[in-house]
N, CA, C and O atoms as a MOPAC input file, in Angstrom:
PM7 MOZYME 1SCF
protein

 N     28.86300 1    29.46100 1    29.71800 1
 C     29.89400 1    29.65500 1    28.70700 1
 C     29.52300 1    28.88200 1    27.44600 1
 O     29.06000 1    27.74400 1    27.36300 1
 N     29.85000 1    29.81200 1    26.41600 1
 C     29.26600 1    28.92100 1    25.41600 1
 C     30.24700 1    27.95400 1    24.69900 1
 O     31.43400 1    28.11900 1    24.41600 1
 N     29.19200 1    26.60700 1    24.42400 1
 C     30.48000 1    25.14100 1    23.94900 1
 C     29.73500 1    24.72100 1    22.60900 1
 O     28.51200 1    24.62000 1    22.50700 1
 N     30.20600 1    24.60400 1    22.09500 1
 C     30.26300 1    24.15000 1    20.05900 1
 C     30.33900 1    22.85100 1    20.08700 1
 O     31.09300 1    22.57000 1    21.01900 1
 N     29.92100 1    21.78500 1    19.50600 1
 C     30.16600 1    20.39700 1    19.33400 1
 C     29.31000 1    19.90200 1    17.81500 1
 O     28.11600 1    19.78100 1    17.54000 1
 N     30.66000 1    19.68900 1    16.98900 1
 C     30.07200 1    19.40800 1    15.65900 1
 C     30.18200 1    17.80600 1    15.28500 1
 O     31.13100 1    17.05600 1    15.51000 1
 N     29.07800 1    17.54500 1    14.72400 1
 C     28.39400 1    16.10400 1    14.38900 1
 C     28.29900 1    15.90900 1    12.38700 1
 O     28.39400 1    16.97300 1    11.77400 1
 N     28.16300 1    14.88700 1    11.71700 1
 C     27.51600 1    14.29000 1    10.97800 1
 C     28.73500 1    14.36000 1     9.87100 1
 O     28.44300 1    14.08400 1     8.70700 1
 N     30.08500 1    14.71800 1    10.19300 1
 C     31.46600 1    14.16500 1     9.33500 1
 C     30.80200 1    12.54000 1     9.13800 1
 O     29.84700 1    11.93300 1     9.62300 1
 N     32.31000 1    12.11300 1     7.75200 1
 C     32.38200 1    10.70500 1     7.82000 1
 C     33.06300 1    10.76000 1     6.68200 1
 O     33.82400 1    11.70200 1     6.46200 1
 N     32.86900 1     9.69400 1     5.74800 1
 C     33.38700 1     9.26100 1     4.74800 1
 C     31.99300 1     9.09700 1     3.49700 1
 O     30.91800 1     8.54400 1     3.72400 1
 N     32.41200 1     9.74700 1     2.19600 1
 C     31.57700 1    10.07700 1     1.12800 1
 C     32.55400 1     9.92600 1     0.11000 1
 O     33.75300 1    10.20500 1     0.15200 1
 N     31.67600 1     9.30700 1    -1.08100 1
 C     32.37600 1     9.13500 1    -2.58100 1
 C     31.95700 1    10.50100 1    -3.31900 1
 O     30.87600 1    11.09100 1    -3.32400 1
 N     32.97600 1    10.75000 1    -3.83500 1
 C     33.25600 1    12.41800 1    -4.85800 1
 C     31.90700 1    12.59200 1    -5.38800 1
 O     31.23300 1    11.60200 1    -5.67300 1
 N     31.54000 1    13.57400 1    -5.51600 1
 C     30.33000 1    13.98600 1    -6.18100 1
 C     28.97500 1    13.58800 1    -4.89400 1
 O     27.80500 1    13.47300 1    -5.25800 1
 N     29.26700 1    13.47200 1    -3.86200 1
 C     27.88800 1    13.25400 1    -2.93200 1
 C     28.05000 1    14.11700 1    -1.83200 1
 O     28.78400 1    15.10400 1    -1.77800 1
 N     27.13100 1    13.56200 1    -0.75300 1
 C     26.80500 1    14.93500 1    -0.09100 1
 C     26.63100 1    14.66000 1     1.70800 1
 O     26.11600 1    13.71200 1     2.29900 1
 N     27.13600 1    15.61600 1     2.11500 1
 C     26.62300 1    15.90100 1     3.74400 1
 C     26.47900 1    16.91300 1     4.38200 1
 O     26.91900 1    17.97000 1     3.93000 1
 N     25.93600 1    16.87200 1     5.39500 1
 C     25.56000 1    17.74000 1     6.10700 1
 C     25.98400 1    17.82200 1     7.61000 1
 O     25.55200 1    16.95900 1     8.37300 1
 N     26.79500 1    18.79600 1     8.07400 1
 C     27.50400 1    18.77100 1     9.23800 1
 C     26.65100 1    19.56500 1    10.28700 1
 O     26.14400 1    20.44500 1     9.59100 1
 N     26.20900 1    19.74900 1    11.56800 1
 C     25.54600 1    20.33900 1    12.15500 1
 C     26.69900 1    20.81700 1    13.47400 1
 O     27.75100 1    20.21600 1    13.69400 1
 N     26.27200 1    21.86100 1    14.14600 1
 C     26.96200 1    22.24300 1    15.09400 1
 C     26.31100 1    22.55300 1    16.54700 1
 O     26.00700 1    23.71300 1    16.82400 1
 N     26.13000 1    21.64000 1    17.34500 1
 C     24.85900 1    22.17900 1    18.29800 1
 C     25.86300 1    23.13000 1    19.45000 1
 O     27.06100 1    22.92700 1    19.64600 1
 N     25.26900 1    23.88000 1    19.92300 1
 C     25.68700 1    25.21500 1    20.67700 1
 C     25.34400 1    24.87600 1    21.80600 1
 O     24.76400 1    23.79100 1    21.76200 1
 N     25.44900 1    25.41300 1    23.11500 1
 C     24.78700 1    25.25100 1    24.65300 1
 C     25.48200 1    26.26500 1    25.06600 1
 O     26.46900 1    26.79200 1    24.55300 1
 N     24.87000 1    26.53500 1    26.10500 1
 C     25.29700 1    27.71000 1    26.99500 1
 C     24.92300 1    29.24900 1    26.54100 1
 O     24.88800 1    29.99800 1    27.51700 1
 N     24.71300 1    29.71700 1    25.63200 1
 C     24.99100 1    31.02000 1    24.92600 1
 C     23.93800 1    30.49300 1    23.89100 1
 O     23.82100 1    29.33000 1    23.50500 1
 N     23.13900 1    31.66400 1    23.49300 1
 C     22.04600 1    31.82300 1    22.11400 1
 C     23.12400 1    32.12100 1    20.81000 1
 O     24.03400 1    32.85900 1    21.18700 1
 N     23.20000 1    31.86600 1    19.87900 1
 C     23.96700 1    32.18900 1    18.49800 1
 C     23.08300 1    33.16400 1    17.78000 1
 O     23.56400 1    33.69600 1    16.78000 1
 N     22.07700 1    33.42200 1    18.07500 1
 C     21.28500 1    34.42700 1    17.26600 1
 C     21.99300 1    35.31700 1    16.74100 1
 O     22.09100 1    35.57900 1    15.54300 1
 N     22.82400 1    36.10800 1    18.16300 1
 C     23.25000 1    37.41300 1    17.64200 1
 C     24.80400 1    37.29800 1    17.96500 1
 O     25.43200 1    37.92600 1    18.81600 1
 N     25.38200 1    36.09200 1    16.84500 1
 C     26.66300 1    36.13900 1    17.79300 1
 C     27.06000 1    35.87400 1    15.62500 1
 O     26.30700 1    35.77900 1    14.65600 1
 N     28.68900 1    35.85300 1    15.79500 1
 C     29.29800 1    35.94800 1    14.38000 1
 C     29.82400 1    34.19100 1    14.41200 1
 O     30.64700 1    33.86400 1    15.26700 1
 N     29.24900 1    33.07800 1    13.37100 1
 C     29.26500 1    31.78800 1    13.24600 1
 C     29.76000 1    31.50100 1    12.50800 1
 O     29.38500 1    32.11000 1    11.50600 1
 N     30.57200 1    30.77900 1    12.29500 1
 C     31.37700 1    30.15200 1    10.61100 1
 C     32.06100 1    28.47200 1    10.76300 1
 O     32.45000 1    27.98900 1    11.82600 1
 N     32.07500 1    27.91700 1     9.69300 1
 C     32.78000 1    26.92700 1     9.46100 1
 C     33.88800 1    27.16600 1     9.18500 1
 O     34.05700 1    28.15800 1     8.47600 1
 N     34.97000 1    26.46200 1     9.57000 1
 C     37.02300 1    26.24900 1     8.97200 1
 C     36.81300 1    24.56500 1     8.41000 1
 O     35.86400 1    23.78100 1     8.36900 1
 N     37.99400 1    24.53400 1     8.09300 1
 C     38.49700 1    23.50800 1     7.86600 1
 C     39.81900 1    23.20200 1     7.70800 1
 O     40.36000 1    23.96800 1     6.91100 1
 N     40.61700 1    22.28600 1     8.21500 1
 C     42.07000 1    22.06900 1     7.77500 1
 C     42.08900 1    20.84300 1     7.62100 1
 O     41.63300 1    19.88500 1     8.24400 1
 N     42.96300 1    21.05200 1     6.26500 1
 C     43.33500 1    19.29600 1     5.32100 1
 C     44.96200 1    18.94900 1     6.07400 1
 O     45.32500 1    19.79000 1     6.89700 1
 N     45.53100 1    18.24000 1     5.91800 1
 C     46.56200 1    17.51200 1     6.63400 1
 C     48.07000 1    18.62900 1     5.42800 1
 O     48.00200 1    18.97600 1     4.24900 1
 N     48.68100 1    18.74300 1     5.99200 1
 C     49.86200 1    19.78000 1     5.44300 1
 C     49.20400 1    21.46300 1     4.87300 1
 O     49.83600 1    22.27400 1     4.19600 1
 N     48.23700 1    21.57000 1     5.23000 1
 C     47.52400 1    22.79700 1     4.90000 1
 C     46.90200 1    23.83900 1     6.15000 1
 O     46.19400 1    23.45500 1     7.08100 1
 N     47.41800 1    25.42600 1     5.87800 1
 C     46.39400 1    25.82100 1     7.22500 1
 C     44.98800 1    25.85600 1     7.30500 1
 O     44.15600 1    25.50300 1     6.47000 1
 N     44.83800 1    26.35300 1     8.47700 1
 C     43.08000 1    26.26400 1     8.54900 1
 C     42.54500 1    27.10100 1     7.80300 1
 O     43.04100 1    28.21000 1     7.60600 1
 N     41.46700 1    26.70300 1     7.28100 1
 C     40.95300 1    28.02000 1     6.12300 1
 C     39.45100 1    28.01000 1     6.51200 1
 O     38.68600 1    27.05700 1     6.66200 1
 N     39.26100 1    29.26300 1     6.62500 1
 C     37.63100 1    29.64700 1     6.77000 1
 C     36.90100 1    29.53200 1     5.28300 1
 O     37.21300 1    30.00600 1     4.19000 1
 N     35.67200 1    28.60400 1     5.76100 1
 C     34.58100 1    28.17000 1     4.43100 1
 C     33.81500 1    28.89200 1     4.45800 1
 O     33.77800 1    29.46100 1     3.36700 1
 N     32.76800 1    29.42600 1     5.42400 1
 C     31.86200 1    30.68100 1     5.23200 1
 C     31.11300 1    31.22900 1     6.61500 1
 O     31.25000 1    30.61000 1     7.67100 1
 N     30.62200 1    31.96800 1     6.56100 1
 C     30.77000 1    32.36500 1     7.92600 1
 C     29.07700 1    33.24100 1     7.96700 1
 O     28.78100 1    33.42500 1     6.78600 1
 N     28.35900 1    33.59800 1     8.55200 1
 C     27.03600 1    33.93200 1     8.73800 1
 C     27.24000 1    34.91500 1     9.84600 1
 O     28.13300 1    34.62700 1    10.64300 1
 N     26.42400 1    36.27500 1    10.08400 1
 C     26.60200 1    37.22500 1    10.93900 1
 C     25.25600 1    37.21200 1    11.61700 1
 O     24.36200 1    36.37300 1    11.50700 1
 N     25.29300 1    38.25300 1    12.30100 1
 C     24.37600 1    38.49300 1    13.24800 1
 C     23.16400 1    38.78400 1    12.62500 1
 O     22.18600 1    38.29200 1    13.19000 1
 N     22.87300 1    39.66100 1    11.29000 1
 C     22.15600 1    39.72300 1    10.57500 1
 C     21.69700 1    38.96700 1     9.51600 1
 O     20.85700 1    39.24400 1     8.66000 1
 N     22.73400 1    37.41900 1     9.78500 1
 C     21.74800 1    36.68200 1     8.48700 1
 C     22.83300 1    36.82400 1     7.34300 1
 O     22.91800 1    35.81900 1     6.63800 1
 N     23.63400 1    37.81200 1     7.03400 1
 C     24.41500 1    38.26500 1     6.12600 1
 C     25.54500 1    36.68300 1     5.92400 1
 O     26.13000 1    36.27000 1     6.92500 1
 N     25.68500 1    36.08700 1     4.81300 1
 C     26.77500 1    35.10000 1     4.59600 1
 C     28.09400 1    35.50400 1     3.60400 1
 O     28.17000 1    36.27900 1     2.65100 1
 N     28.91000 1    34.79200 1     4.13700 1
 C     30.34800 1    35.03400 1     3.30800 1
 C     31.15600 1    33.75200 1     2.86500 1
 O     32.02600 1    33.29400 1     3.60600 1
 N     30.89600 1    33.25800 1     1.81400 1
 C     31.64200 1    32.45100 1     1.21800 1
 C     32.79000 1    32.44900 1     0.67500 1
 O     32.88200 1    33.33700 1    -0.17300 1
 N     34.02800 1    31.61500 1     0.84200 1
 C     35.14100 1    31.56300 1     0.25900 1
 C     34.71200 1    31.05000 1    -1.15400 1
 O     33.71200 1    30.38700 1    -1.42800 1
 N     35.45300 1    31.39300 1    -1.78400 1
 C     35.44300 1    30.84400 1    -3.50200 1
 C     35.80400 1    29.23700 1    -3.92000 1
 O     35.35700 1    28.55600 1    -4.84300 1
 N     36.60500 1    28.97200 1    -3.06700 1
 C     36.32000 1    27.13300 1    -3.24200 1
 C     35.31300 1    26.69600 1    -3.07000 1
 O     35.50100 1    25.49500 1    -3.26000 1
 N     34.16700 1    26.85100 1    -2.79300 1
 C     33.14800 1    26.09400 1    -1.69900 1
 C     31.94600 1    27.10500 1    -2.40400 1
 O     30.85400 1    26.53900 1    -2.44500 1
 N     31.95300 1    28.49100 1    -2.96100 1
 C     30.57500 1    29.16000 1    -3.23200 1
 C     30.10100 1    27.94500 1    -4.57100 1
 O     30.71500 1    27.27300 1    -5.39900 1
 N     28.61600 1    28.16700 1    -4.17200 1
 C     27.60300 1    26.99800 1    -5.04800 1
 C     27.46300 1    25.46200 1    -4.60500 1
 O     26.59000 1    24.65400 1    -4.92000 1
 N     28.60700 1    25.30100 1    -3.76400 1
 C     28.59400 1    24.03400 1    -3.47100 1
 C     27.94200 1    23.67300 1    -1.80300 1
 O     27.03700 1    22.90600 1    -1.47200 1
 N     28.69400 1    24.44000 1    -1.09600 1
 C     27.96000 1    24.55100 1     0.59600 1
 C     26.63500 1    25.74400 1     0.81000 1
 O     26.15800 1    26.65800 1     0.13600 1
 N     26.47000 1    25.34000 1     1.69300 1
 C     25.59200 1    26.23300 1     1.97800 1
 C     25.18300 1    26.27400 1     3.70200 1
 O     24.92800 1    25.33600 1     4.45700 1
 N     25.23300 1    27.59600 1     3.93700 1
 C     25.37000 1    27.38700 1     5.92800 1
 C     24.16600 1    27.99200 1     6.09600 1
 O     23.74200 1    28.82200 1     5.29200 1
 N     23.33600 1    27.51000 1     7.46600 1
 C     22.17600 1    28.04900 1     7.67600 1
 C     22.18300 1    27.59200 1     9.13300 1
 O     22.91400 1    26.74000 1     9.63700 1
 N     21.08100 1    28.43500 1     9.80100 1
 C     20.77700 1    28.27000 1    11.17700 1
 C     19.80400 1    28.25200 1    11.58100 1
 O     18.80100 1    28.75200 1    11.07000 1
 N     19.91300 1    27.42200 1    13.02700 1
 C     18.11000 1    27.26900 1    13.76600 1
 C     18.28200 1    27.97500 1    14.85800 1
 O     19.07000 1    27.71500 1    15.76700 1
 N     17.45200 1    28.99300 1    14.77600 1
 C     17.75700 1    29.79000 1    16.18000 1
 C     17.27000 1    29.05700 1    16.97900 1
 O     18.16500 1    28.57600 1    17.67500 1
 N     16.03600 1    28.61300 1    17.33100 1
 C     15.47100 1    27.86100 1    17.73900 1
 C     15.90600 1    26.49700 1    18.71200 1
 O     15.54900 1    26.14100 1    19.83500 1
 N     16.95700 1    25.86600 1    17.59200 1
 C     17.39800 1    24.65300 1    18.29500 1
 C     18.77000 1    24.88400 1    17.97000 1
 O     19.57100 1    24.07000 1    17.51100 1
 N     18.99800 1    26.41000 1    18.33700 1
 C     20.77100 1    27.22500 1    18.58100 1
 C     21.52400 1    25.77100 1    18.40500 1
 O     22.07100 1    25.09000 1    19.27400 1
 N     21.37000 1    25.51400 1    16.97100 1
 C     22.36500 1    25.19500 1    15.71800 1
 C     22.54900 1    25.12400 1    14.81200 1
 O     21.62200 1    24.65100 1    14.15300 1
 N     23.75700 1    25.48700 1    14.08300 1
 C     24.35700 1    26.02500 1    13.10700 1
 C     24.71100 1    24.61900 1    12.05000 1
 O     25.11300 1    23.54000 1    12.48500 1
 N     24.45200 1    24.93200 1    10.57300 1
 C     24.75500 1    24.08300 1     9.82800 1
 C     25.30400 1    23.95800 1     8.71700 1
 O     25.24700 1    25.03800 1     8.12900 1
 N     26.10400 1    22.73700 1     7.78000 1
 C     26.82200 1    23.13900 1     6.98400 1
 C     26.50200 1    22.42500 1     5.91500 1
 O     27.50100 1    21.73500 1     5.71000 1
 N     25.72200 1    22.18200 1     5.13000 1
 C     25.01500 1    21.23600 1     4.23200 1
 C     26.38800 1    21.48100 1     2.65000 1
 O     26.78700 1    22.52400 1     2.13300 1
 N     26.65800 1    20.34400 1     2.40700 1
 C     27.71800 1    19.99500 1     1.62800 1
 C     27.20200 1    18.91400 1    -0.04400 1
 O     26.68500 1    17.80500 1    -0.17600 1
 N     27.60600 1    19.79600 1    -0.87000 1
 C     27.36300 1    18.90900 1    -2.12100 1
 C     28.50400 1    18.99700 1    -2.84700 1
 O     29.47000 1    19.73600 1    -2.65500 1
 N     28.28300 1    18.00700 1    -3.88500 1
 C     29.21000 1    18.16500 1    -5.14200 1
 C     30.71200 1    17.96700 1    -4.35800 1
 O     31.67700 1    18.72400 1    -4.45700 1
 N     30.62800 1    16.89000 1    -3.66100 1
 C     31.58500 1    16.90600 1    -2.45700 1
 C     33.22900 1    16.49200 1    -3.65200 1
 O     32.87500 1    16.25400 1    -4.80700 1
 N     34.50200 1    16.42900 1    -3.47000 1
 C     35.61700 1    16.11900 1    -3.76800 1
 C     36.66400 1    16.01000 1    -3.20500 1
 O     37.04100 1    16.69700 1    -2.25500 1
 N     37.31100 1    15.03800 1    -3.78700 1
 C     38.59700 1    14.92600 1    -2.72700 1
 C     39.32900 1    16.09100 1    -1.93600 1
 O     40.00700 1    15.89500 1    -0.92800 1
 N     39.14700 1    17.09400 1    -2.41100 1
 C     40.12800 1    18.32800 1    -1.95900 1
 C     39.37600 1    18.65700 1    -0.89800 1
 O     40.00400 1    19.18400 1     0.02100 1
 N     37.81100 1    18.45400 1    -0.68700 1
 C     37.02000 1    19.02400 1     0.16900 1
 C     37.45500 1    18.18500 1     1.87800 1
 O     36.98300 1    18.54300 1     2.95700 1
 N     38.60400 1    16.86400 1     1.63600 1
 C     38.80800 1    16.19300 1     2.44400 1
 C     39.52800 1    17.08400 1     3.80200 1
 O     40.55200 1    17.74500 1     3.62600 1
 N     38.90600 1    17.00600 1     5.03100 1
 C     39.67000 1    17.87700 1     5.96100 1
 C     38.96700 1    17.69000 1     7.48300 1
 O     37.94400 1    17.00900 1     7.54300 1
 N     39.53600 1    18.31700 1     8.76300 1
 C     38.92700 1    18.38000 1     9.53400 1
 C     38.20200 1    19.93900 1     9.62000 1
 O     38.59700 1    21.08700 1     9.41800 1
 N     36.91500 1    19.30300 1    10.03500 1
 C     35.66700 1    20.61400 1     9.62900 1
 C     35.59500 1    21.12900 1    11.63900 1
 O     35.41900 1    20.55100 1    12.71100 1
 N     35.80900 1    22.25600 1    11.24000 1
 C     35.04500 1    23.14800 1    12.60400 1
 C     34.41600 1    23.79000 1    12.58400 1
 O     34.43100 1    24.56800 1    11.63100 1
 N     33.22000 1    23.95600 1    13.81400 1
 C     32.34200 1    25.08500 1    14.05600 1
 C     33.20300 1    26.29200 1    14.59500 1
 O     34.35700 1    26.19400 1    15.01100 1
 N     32.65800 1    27.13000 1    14.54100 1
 C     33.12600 1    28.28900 1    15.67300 1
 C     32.14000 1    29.85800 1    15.32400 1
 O     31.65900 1    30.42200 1    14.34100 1
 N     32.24000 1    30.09000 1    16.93700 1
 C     31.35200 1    31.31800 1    17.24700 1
 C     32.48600 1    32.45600 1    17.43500 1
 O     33.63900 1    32.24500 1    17.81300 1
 N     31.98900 1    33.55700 1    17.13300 1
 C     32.80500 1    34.90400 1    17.84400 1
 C     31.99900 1    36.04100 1    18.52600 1
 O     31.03600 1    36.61300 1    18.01500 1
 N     32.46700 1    36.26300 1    19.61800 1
 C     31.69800 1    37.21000 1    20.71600 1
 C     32.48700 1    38.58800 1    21.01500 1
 O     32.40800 1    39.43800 1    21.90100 1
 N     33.21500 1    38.42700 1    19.96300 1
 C     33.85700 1    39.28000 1    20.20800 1
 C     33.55400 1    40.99100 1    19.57100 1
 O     34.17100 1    42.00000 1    19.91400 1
 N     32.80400 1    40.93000 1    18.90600 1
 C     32.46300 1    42.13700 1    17.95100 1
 C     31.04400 1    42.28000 1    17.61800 1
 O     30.68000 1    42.50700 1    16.46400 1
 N     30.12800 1    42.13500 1    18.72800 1
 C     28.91900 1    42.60300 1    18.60400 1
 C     28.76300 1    41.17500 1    17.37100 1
 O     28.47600 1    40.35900 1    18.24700 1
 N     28.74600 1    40.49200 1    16.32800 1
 C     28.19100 1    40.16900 1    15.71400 1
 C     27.95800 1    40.00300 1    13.84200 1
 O     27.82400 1    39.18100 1    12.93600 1
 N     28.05100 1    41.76400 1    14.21700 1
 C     28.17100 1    42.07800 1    12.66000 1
 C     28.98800 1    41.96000 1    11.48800 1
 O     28.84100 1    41.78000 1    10.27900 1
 N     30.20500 1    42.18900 1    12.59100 1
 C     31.91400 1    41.93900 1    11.69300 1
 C     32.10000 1    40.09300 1    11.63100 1
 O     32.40000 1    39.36600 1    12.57800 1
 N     31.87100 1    39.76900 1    10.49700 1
 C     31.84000 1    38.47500 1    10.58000 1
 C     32.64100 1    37.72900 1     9.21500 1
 O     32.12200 1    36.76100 1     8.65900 1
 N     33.86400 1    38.26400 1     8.79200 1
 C     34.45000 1    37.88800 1     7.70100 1
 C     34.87900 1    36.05300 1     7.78500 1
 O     34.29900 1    35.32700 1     8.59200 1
 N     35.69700 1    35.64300 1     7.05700 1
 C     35.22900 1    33.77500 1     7.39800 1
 C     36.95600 1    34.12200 1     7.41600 1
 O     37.48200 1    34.33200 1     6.32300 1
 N     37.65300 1    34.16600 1     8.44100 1
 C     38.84200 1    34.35000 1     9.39700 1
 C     38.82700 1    34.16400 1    10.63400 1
 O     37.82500 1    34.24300 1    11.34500 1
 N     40.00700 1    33.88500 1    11.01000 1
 C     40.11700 1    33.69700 1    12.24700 1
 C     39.89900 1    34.50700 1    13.40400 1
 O     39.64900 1    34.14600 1    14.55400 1
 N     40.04300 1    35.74900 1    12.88900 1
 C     40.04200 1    36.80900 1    13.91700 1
 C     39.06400 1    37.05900 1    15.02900 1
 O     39.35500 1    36.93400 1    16.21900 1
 N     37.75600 1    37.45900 1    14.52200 1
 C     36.51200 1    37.61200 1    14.75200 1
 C     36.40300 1    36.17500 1    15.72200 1
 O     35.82200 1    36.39200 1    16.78600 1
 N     36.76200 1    35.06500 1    15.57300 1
 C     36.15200 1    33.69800 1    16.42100 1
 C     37.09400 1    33.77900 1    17.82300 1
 O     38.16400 1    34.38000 1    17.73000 1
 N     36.77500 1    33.28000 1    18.91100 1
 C     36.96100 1    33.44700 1    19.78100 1
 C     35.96400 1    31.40400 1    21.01000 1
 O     36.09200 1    31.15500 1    22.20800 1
 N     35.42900 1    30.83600 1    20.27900 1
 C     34.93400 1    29.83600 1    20.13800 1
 C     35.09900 1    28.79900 1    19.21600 1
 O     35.03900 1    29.19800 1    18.05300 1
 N     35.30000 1    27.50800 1    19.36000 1
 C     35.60600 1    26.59000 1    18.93700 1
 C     35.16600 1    25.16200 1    19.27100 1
 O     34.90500 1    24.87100 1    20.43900 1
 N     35.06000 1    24.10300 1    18.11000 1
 C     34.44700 1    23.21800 1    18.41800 1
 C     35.44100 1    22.53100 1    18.43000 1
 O     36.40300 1    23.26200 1    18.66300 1
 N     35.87000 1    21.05100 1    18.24800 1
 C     36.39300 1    19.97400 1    18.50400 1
 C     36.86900 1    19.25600 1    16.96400 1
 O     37.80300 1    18.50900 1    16.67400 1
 N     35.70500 1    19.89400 1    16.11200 1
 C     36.21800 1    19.05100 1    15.09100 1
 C     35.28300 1    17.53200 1    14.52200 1
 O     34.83500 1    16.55300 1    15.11800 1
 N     35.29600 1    17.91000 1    13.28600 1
 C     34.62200 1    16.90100 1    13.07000 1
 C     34.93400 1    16.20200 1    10.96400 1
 O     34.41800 1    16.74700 1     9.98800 1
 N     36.09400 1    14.67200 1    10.90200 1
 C     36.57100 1    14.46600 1    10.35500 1
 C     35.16100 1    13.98500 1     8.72600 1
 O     34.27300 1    13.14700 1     8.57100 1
 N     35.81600 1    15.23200 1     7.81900 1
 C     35.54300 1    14.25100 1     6.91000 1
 C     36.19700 1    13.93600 1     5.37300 1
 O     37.08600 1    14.69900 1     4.99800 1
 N     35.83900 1    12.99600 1     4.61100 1
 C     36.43400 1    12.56600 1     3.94700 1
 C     36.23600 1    11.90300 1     2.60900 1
 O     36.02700 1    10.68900 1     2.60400 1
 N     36.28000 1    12.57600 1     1.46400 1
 C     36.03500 1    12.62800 1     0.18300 1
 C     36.91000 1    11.41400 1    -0.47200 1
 O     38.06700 1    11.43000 1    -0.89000 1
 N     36.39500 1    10.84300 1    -0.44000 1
 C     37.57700 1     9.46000 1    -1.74600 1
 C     36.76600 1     9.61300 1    -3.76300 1
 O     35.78300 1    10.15900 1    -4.26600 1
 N     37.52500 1     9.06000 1    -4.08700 1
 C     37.76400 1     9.22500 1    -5.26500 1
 C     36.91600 1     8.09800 1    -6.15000 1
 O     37.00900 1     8.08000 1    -7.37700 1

């Protein structure tokens, strides 16, 4: 069964940078539909961008130019490399896979995911 566990949150001053990784087990992500969420504290979860089976990416408009998601098939994990970081960007970050649709249908929503990670806190100060 496949399990998500995301690493490399923390705490960063506005304008700097990280990189969140998501290591996978159980299940290959090659051909599966992958995306980052995030939820800030009084806000719902909002999908940041999401990568398909083909490589194809979908960015929300807060976050296009600034993130950027990429993957290692290889070492089946998924990543979320973060710049130009800001307070608003403050939230808890999740991985998540969806197996549910072949792959291809991979909009950055909830629907399509069906996998989930745990979460991983981070945090933009001023």
């Amino acid at each position: 069964q496949l399990q998500l566990a995301e690493s490399g949150g923390g705490s960063v001053q506005a304008g700097g940078s990280l990189r969140l990784s998501c290591a996978a087990s159980g299940y290959t992500i090659r051909n599966v539909c992958m995306g980052w969420f995030r939820q800030a504290p009084g806000k719902e979860r909002e999908g940041i961008v999401t990568i398909n089976s083909d490589g194809i990416t979908a960015y929300t408009d807060s976050v296009k130019g600034r993130f950027t998601i990429s993957k290692d098939n290889a070492k089946n994990t998924l990543y979320l490399q973060m710049n130009s970081l800001n307070p608003e960007d403050t939230a808890m970050y999740y991985c998540a896979a969806g197996l549910r649709f072949g792959g291809r249908w991979c909009p950055p929503i909830t629907e399509p995911f069906n996998y989930w990670g745990q979460g991983t806190q981070v945090t933009v100060s001023s």
